[in-house]
N, C-alpha and C positions, 0 to 999 in steps of 0.2 A: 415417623421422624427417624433421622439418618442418624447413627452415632457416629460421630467424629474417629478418624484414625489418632490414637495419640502413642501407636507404635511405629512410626514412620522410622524412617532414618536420622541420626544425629546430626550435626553438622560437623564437617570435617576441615580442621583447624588449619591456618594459610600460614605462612611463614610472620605477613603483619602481625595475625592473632597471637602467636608462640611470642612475638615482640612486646605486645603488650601485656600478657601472660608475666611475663618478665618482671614490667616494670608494678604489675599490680602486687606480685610476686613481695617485692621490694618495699614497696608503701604498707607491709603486712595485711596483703587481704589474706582468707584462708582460700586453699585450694579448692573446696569443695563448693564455696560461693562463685570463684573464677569460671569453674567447669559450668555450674546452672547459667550463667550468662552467657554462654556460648552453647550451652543447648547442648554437652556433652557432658561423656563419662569424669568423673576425677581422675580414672586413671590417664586419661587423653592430659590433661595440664599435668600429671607426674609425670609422663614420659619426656615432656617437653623440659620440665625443671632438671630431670636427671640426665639431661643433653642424648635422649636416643631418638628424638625429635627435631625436625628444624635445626639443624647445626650451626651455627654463628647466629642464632637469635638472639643470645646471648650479649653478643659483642655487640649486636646493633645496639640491643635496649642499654647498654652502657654507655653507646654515643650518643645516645639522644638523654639519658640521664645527666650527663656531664655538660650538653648542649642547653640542656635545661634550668642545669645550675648555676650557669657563667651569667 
């Protein structure tokens, strides 16, 4: 029997995902639950909350927050 690779590579987070990072962000999930659903580091969703990621992902997840709410 083959053993599985479960050292592969991460997935590497798209501008949508930093979006919704945002808005999970928002709704108080923790950082560390955000990162295991996307199969990444935590520090991959800090960099993103601390805007050195995805620049205006921000803005988006705020238009579609307010879009959400009307």
């Amino acid at each position: 029997m083959v053993a599985a690779n479960f050292n592969g590579p991460s997935h590497r987070l798209t501008f949508d995902d930093a979006v919704a990072i945002w808005l999970r962000h928002w709704a108080g999930e923790y950082q560390n639950r955000i990162a295991a659903s996307f199969d990444v580091n935590s520090a991959r969703v800090n960099e993103v909350l601390k805007g050195h990621r995805h620049i205006g992902s921000e803005d988006r997840a705020r238009e579609i927050a307010a879009r959400d709410a009307a």
